[in-house]
Phi, psi and omega in degrees: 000128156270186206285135157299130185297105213246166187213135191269146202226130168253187196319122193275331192268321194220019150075037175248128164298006193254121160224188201227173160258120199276300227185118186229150209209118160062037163058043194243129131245122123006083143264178186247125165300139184286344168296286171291294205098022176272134151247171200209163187258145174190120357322090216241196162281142218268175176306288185307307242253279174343276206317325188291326171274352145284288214276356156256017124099337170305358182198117190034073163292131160344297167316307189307294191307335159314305197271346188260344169355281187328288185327300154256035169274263207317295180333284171352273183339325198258335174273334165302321174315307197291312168316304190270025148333295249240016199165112173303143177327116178191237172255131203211132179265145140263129179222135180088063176289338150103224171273006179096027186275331168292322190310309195286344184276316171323303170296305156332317178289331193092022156261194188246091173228181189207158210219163181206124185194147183278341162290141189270332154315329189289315172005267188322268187331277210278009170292280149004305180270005188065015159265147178265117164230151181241042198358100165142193208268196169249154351309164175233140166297023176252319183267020179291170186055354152293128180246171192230168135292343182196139188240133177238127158266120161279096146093006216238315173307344186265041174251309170249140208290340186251060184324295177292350164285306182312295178332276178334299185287336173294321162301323177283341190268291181348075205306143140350086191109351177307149166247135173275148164231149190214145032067152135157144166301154191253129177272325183323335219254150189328316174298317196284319189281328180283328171271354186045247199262000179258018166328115176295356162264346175283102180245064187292001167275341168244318172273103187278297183253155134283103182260160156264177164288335185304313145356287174295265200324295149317333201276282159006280185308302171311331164297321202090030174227164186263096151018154077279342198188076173265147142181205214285160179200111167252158165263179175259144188242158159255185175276316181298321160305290199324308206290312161331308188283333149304337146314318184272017193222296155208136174336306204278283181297351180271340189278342180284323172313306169336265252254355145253009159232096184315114194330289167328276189329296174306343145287355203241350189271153204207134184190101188340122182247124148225099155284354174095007178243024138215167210258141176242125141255151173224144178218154176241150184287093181316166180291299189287010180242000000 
């Protein structure tokens, strides 16, 4: 096989090129800007080479997304809830959709939504399912000249190498008074800084930028939308992911969790998780722009 095609990258938030080395992971390194302080991985992998770890199922695989389905149906729910505080129920983009599991919990809620995700399987599955979804990247020509009420990333922004251009076109997409709502691990935050380089969200073949809040907010301001709403953002789990996951942190507690926990059960039990190491915001598209 050969060496993967890698392309050197500066700062997605404030474009300097001066940086320290953070953190190295999976023959990946992870540096920090000396400007900002975002970090981000450089070298990382070039486009083709990204398209290729989705759609050969190596980053945010289908299956994965399948399987954890229930769970994050309830997750959804709950973060739409928390969205229609602040907005009523209306035409809602999703990006990066996966198999479509936010989309059909939109549609349960009562919204109108339609989806973009570079995997083409995750596509299929949620085409499948009678959702309108789109296969390639954003902006996509199937939605020009279309606007939402609401654009939701889940998990999607630490993804793409031109963060604050996506933030831009999402706002441009956006009816006046529209809301972005977003998602991503907080490198800032007490797990991310005591686990380092065995963080469970540090994935440099996929995960590209890392933000703090300070991060989300910048991001946010460079778009042109306004705050509404920041902080801590957990999901729903089953116990059997939690214990996997612990697994990845240390051996001894995930096989002592195993072994007190029965496989069915720790599948079907399910329980709202906030380690506190990721960040949710939603800002709005002012009226008057």
């Amino acid at each position: 096989m050969s060496a993967p095609r890698l392309v050197e990258a500066h700062c997605a938030l404030c474009g300097d090129a001066g940086s320290r080395p953070h953190l190295e992971r999976d023959g990946f390194q992870v540096v920090r800007c000396e400007d900002c302080g975002l970090r981000f991985v450089n070298p990382r992998l070039d486009e083709s080479a990204l398209d290729a770890e989705y759609n050969d199922q190596r980053a945010s695989p289908t299956p994965y997304y399948l399987e954890t389905a229930p769970e994050d149906r309830q997750t959804f729910l709950d973060r739409l809830r928390r969205l229609e505080r602040y907005r009523a129920p209306g035409d809602l983009l999703d990006l990066g959709c996966g198999p479509g599991t936010m989309l059909a919990a939109a549609a349960e809620r009562g919204w109108r939504p339609v989806g973009v995700d570079l995997n083409r399987t995750s596509i299929q599955h949620a085409a499948d399912q009678g959702l309108e979804a789109h296969a390639g990247l954003f902006p996509h020509p199937a939605l020009a000249g279309r606007s939402f009420d609401a654009v939701t990333m889940n998990d999607f922004i630490e993804h793409v190498p031109d963060p604050v251009g996506i933030l831009r076109e999402v706002r441009a997409t956006l009816r006046p008074g529209g809301l972005a709502f977003l998602t991503t691990p907080d490198a800032g935050s007490l797990v991310a800084r005591l686990t380092g380089a065995s963080w469970l969200h540090l994935k440099p073949r996929e995960h590209l930028n890392y933000f703090d809040r300070a991060g989300v907010r910048s991001l946010a301001a460079q778009a042109g939308l306004e705050v509404v709403w920041l902080g801590a953002m957990g999901r729903r789990r089953s116990l059997r992911i939690v214990r996997d996951r612990l697994q990845g942190y240390s051996r001894l507690v995930g096989a002592v969790t195993g072994a007190l926990l029965p496989e069915a059960f720790a599948a079907r039990t399910h329980l709202p998780i906030n380690l506190g190491d990721e960040v949710g915001l939603i800002a709005r598209r002012p009226t008057d722009a």
